[in-house]
C-alpha positions in Angstrom: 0.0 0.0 0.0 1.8 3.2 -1.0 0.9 6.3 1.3 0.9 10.0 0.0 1.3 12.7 2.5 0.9 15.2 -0.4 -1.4 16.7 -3.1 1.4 16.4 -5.7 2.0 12.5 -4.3 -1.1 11.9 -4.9 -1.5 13.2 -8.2 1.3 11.4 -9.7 0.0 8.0 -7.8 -3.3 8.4 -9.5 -1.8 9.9 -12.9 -0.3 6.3 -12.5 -3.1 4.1 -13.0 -5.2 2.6 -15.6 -8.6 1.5 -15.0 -11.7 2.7 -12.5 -10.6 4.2 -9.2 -12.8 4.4 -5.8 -12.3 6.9 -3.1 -13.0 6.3 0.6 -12.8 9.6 2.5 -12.7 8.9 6.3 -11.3 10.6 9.7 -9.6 7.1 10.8 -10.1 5.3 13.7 -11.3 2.5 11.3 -14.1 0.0 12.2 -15.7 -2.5 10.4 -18.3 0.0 8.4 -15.4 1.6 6.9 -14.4 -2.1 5.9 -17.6 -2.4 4.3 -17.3 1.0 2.4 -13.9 -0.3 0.9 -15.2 -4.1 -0.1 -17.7 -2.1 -2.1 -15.1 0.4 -2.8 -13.4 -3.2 -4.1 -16.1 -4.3 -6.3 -16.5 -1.0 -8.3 -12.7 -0.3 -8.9 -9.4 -1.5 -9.9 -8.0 0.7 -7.4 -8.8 2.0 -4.1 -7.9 4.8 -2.5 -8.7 5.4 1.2 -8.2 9.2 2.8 -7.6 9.9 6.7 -7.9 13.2 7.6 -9.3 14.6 10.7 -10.9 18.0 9.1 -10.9 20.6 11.3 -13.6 23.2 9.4 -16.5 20.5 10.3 -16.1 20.4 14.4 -17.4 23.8 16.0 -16.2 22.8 19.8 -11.9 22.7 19.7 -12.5 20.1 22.7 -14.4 17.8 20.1 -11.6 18.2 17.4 -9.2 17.2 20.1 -11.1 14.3 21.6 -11.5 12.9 18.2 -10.2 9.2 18.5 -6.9 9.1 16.5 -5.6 5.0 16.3 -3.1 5.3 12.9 -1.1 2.5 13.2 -4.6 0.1 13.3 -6.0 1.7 11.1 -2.9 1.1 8.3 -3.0 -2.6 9.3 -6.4 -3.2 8.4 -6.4 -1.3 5.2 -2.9 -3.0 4.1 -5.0 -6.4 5.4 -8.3 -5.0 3.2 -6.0 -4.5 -0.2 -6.2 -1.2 -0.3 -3.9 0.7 -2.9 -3.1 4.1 -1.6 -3.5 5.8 1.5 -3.9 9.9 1.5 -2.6 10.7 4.5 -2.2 14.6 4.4 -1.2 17.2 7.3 -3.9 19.8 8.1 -1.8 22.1 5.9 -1.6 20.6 3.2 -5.6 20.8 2.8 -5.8 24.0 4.1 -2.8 26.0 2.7 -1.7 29.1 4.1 -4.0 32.1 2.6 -6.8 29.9 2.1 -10.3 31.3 1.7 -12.1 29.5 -0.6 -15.1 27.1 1.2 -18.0 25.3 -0.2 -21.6 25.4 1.2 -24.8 23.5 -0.1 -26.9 26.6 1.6 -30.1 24.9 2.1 -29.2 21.3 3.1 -26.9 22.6 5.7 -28.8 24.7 7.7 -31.4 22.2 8.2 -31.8 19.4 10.5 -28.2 18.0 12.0 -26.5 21.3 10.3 -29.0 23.7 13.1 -27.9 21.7 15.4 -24.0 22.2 14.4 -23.8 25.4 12.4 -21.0 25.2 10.0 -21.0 21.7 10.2 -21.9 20.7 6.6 -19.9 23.6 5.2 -17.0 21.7 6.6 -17.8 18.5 5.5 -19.1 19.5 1.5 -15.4 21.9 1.5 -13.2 18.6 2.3 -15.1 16.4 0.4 -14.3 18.6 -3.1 -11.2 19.1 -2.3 -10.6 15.4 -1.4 -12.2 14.4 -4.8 -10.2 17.3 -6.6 -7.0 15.8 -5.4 -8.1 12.0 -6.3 -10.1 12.0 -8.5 -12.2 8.9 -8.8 -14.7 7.6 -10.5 -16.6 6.7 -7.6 -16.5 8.1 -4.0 -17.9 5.4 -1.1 -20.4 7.2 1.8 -21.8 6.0 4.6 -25.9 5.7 4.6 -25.8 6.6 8.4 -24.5 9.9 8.0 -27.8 10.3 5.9 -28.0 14.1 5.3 -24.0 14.1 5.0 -24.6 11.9 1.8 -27.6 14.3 0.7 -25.2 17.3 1.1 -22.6 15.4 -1.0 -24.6 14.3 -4.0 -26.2 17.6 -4.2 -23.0 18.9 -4.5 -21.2 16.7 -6.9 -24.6 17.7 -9.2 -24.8 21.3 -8.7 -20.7 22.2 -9.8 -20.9 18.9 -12.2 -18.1 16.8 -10.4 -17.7 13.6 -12.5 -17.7 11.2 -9.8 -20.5 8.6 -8.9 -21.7 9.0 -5.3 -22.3 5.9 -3.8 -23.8 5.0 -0.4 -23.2 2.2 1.3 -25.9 0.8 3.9 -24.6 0.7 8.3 -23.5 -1.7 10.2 -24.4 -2.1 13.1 -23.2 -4.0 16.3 -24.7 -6.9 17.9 -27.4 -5.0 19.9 -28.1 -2.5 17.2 -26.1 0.3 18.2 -24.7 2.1 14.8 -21.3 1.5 14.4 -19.3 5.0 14.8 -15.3 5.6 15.4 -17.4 7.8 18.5 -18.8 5.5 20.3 -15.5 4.6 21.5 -15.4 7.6 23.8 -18.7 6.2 25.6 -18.4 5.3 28.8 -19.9 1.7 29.8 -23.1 3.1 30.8 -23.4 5.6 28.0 -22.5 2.8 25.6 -25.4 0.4 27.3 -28.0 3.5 27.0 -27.1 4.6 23.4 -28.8 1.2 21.6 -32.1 3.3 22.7 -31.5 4.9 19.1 -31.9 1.7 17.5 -34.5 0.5 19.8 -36.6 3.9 18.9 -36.0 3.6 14.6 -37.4 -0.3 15.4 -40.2 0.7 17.1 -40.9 3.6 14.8 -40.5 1.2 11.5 -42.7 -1.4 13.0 -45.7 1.3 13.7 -45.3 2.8 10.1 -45.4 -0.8 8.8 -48.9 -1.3 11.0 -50.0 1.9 9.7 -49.3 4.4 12.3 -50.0 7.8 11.7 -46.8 10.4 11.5 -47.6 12.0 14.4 -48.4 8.6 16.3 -44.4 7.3 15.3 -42.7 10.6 15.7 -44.0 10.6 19.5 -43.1 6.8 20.0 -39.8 7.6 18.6 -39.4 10.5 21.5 -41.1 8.7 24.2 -38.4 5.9 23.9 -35.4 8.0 23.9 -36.7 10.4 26.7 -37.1 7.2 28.8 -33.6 6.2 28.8 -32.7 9.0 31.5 -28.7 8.6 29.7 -30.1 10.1 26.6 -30.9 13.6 25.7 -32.3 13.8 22.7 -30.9 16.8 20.3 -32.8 16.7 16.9 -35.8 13.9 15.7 -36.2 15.0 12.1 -38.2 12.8 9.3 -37.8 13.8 5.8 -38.8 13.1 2.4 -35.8 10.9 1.0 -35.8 12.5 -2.4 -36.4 16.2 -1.6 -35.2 16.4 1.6 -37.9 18.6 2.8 -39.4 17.9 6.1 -42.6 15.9 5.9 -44.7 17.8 8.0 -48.3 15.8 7.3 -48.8 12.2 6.4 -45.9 9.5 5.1 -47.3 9.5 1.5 -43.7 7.9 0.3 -40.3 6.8 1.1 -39.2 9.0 3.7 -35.7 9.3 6.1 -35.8 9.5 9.7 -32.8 10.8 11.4 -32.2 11.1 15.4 -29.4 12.9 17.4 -28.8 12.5 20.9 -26.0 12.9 23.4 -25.0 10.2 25.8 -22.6 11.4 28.3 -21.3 14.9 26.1 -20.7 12.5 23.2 -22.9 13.3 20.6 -24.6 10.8 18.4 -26.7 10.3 15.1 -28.9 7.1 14.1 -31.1 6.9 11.2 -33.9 4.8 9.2 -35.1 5.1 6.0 -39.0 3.5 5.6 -41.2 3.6 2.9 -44.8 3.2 4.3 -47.5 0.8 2.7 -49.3 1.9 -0.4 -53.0 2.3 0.1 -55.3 -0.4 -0.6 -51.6 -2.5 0.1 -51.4 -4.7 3.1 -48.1 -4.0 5.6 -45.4 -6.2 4.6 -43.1 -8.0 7.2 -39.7 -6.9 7.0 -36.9 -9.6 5.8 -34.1 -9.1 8.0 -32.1 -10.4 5.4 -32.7 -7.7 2.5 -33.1 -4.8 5.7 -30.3 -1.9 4.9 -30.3 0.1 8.2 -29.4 3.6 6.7 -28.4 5.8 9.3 -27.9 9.9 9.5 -25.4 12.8 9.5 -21.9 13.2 10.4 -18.5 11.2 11.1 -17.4 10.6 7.4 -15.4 11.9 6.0 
């Protein structure tokens, strides 16, 4: 695996190579969902190139920036172990040169939803994310679903300055009790970790009464009923939106729609997410196959 601390490195690396090549933009601290966004990464390209950069523009609080989880030397193993061709490894100066002023916003999508509840957040995240694809140049660029409004940000953007990359998301893993898998839910404590598979335990719940033909405002209070129980939890945003416009669906469930939940556990903050599409009329609820099911989950972490 060949690592490039450098734009120009990485130019002539890529310059390099024939065929298809897939970009996986993370902040390290690697877990198995990031393994699941390079197989598919795998599948789609010759070569594979996976970015770890902890970007400073997309954390408002210093103390989060500094807290962020930082495990380098694990995270090379399991990327040389994964196949992986290059790794973009660049300083924070590199992708913020000195005299910079040039960001990127996407200036409805980020104000809404996760972005109120982070201001600047998404301007952070859609800035890296061009600059990252500038510098790579891929044919195909790997998300995460459960950063769900992250990935909306992102494909608006590639299609409003024409960036010739396909977006691709990629559905969340979760762990063994349903929690979303998230390089942040390392810095849980015990207890916080035990109280956060509430999010899970609320999308369920809600899915299962939209399925039965709950009523919008029926689900939406289930979903905050459960997370306000678990006295660990304080919930920050409860959101459900229309999965093509992105407009908040304010009414009735008429289509396929996302719901995204924030909540801190313990000053960690984090996101879950579901997307549902609710039975037709005249349709009768159909059970779920666990086996087909593709957990999509909200905003944030990626890159």
């Amino acid at each position: 695996m060949e690592t490039c601390e450098t734009v120009v490195a990485m130019w002539r690396l890529r310059a390099s190579w024939p065929g298809r090549v897939a970009l996986v933009p993370t902040m390290g601290a690697l877990h198995a969902g990031h393994m699941a966004l390079v197989a598919e990464a795998r599948a789609r390209a010759e070569h594979v190139v996976v970015s770890i950069f902890v970007n400073p523009t997309q954390f408002g609080d210093p103390k989060d920036l500094a807290a962020y989880p930082k495990t380098l030397e694990a995270d090379r193993l399991m990327l040389e172990q994964a196949g992986v061709d290059a790794l973009f490894l660049p300083p924070v100066a590199e992708m913020y040169p000195e005299g910079d002023e040039t960001v990127v916003e996407v200036t409805r999508l980020s104000g809404l939803y996760h972005g109120a509840v982070r201001p600047g957040h998404f301007r952070g995240v859609s800035t890296v994310v061009l600059r990252l694809l500038n510098i790579v140049g891929p044919d195909v660029a790997m998300f995460g679903e459960k950063d769900y409004q992250q990935l909306a940000v992102i494909r608006r953007m590639v299609r409003d300055l024409f960036v010739p990359v396909e977006i691709v998301g990629v559905p969340t893993l979760r762990e063994a009790d349903g929690l979303a898998m998230s390089s942040r839910n390392v810095r849980l404590s015990p207890a916080d970790r035990a109280a956060a598979v509430v999010l899970g335990r609320a999308l369920d719940r809600a899915e299962a009464m939209v399925r039965d033909g709950s009523t919008l405002e029926e689900m939406v209070a289930a979903i905050r009923e459960t997370v306000e129980a678990e006295p660990r939890a304080s919930l920050r945003g409860l959101d459900v939106v229309d999965a093509e416009s992105f407009r908040p669906v304010v009414r009735h469930l008429t289509g396929r729609a996302g719901i995204m939940i924030s909540a801190e556990f313990g000053g960690v903050l984090l996101i879950d997410q579901r997307e549902i599409d609710p039975p037709r009329p005249g349709t009768l609820p159909q059970p779920r196959d666990a086996d087909t099911d593709t957990d999509a989950a909200p905003r944030e972490e990626t890159p």
